[in-house]
VMD Tcl script that draws the C-alpha trace (Angstrom):
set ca {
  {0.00 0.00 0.00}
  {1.30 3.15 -1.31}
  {0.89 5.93 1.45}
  {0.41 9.74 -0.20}
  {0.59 13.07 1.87}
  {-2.41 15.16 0.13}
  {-5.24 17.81 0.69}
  {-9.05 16.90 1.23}
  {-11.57 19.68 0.44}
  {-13.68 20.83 3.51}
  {-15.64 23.95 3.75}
  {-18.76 25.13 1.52}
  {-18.83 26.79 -1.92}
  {-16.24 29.20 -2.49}
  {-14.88 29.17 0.94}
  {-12.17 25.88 0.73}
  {-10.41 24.85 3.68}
  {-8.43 21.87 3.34}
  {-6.94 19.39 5.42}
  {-3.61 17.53 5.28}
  {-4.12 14.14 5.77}
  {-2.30 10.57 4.94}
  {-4.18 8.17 2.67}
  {-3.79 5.30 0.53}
  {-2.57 6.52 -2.81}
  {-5.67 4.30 -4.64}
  {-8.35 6.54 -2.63}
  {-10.27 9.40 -3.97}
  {-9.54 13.06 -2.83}
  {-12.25 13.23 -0.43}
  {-12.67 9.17 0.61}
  {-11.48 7.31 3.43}
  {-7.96 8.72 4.75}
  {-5.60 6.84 7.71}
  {-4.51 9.95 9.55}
  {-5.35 13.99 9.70}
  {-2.00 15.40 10.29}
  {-2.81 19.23 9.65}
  {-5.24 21.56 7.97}
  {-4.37 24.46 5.57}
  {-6.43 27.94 4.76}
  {-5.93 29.29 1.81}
  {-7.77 32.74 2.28}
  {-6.80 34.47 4.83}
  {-3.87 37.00 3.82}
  {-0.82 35.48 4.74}
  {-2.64 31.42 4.71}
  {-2.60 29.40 7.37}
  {-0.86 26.37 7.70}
  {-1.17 23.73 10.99}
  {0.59 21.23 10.46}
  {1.55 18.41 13.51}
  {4.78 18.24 12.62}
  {5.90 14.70 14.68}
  {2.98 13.01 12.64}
  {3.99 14.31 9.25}
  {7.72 13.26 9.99}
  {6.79 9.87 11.13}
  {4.67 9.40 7.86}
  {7.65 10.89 5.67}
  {10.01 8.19 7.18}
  {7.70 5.57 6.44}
  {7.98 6.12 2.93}
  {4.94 8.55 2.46}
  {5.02 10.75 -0.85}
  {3.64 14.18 -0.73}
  {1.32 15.57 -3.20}
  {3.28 18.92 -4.83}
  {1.41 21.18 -2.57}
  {1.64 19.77 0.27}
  {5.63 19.41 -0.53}
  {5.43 23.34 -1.15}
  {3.64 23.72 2.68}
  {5.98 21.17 4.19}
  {8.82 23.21 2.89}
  {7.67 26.60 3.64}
  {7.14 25.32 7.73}
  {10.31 24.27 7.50}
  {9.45 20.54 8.08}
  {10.80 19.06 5.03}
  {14.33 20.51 5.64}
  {14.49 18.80 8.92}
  {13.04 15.27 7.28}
  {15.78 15.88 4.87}
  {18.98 16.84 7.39}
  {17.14 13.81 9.71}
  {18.12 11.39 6.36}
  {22.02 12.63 6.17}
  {22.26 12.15 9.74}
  {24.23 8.58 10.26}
  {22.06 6.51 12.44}
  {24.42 5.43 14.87}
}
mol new
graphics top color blue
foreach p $ca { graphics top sphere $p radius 0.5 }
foreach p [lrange $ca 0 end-1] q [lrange $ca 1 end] { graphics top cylinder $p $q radius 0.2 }
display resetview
């Protein structure tokens, strides 16, 4: 089972609000999901981003791919640079 890092629509006609959550790759964009590990709002002016980040690095080192936007979110709370100095790191 292929594990994804993706957005789920929430909210009501021209207001989105989206969470972050960890499904299997095969599911649709709003079915069944394993885990919420954040939520994102796109309109307020700068957006908000929650994101838990011990859940999100837990899925990442389980082999989890993220979606293109949530890879742009991850990077811009600073999560994915400390998944990626966590994989240089020698595991002693």
């Amino acid at each position: 089972m292929a594990v994804h890092l993706r957005l789920t629509r929430m909210g009501r006609h021209k207001r989105p609000f989206y969470r972050v959550v960890a499904v299997d790759s095969r599911s649709r964009r709003d079915g069944k999901y394993l885990e919420i590990v954040g939520t994102h709002d796109p309109l307020p002016e700068p957006a908000v981003t929650n994101l838990k980040s011990d859940r999100v690095l837990d899925w990442l080192q389980k082999g989890a791919q993220p979606s293109v936007t949530v890879r742009t979110l991850l990077r811009r709370s600073g999560i994915l640079k400390t998944f990626e100095e966590s994989k240089k790191k020698p595991n002693a």
